[in-house]
TIGU-591580 format. One record per residue (C-alpha): residue in one letter; x, y, z. Coordinates in steps of 0.1 Angstrom, whole numbers, plus 5000, padded with zeros to 4 digits. Layout:
REM TIGU-591580
REC  resn  xx  yy  zz
REC  A  X  Y  Z
...
//
This chain:
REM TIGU-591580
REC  resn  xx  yy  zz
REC  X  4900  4872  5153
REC  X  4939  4872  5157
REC  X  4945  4876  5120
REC  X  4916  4902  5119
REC  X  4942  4923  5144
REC  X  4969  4914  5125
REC  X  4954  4928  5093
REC  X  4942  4959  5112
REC  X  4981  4966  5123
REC  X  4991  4961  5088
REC  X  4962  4985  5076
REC  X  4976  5013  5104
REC  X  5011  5007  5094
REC  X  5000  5019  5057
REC  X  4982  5053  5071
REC  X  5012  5059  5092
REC  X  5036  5055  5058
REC  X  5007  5082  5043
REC  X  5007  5103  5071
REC  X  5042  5108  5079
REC  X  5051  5112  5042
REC  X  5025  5145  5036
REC  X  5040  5158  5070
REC  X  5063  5178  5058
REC  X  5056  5188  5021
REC  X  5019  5179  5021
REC  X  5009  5154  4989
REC  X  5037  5167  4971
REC  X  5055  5142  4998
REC  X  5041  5113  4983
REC  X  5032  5122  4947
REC  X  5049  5087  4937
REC  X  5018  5072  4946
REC  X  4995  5094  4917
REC  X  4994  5089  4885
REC  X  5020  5103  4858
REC  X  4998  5134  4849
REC  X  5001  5143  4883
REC  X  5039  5137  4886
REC  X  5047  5153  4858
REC  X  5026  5188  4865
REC  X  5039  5185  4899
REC  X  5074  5186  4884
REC  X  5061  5211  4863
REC  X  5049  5235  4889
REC  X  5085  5233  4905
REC  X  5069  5218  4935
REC  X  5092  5186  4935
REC  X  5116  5169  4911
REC  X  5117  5136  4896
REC  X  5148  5125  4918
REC  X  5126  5138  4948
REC  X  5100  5116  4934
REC  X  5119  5084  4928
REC  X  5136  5086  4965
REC  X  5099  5090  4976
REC  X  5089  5060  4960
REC  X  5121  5039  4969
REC  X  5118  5049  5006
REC  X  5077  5041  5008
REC  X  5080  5011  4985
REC  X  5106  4999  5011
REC  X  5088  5013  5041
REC  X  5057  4989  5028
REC  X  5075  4959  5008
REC  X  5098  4946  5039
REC  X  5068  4942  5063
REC  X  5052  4924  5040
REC  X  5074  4902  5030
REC  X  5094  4896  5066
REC  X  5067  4908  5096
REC  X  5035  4892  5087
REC  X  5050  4857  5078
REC  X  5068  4864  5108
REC  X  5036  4871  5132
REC  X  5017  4838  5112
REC  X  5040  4813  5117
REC  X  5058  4826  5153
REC  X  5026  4841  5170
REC  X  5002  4825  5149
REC  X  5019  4790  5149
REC  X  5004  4782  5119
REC  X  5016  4751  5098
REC  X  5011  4736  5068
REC  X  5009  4754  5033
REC  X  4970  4763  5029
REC  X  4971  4772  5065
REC  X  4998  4794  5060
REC  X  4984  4807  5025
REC  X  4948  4814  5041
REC  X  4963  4835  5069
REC  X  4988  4860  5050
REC  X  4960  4865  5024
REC  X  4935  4874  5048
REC  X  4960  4900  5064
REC  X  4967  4911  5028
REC  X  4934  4915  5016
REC  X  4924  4937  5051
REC  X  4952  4961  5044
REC  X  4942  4959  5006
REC  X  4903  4968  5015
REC  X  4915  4998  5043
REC  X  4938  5012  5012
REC  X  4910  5004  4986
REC  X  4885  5022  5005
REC  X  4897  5044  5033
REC  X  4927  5054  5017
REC  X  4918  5057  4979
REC  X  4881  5059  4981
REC  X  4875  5086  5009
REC  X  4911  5101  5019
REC  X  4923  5109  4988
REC  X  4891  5114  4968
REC  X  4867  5130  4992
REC  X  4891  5154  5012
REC  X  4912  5175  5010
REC  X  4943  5166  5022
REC  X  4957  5151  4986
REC  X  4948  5177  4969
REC  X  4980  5196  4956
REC  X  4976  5229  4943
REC  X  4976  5233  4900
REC  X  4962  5197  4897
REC  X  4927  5201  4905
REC  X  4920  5195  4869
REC  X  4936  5154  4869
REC  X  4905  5148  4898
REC  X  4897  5124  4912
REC  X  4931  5114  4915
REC  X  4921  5079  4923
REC  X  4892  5074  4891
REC  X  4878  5041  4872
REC  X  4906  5034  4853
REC  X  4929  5035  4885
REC  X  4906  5018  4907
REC  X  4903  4986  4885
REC  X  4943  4986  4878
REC  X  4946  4990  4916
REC  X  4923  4959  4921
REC  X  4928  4935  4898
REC  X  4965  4941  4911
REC  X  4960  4933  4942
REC  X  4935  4905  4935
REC  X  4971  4892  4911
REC  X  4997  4900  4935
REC  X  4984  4892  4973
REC  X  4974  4858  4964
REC  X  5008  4849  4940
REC  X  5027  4867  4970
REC  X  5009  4843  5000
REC  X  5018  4816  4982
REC  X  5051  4820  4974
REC  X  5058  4833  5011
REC  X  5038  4803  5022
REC  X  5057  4780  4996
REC  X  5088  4791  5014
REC  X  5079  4788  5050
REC  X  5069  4751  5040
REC  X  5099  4740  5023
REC  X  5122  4754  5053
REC  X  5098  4736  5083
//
């Protein structure tokens, strides 16, 4: 139940990164996260530019990388107490894989496909922004990069307890 939570706080800390990025300039805000179509008619448009753009993406990459990497090993093997490899492995996949699922289908599926709050004007025509081709990229992904990144996290926490 405890990593359920944990997942679920990791899940929340991703809408927060969404929200607070479209606060102030709407999707424009976090356009690093479509596709290059998009980027590059947003750029276009004169809505952003592509240094606006990469800072966007540094600051939410960071924003989402360092939690991953430093709180949730953190809260498995401090609050958790978790030892052991597997043990270890099991427990920051699942907390993966629960944010992975919110941003697979909360985020992508209904948020950004089936409102409008992602919608930015003059791109209407690149919709869904999130489509098949992006949607099995964006899995198979995170079906590559959770697991490699438990276990290396894992492999780590092992070899230093």
């Amino acid at each position: 139940m405890l990593i359920v939570l944990e997942g679920l706080a990791m899940s929340f800390w991703l809408l927060l990164i969404c929200v607070v990025g479209i606060a102030k300039d709407g999707p424009v805000g976090l356009v690093n996260f479509y596709e290059k179509d998009a980027q590059e008619r947003v750029v276009e448009l004169g809505l952003t530019t592509k240094e606006k753009i990469k800072k966007a993406a540094t600051i939410s990459g960071i924003a989402l990388i360092v939690p991953l990497i430093t709180a949730v090993p953190a809260v498995v093997y401090l609050l958790n107490g978790v030892t052991g490899f597997w043990n270890c492995f099991i427990q920051l996949l699942c907390i993966y894989m629960i944010m992975n699922l919110f941003d697979r289908f909360f985020i992508d599926e209904w948020w950004v496909n089936h409102t409008k709050a992602w919608i930015i004007p003059g791109t209407e025509d690149l919709m869904p922004y999130v489509n098949g081709k992006v949607r099995i990229r964006k899995w198979v992904a995170s079906l590559i990069m959770f697991p490699v990144l438990a276990a290396i996290i894992a492999g780590v926490i092992q070899a230093f307890t």
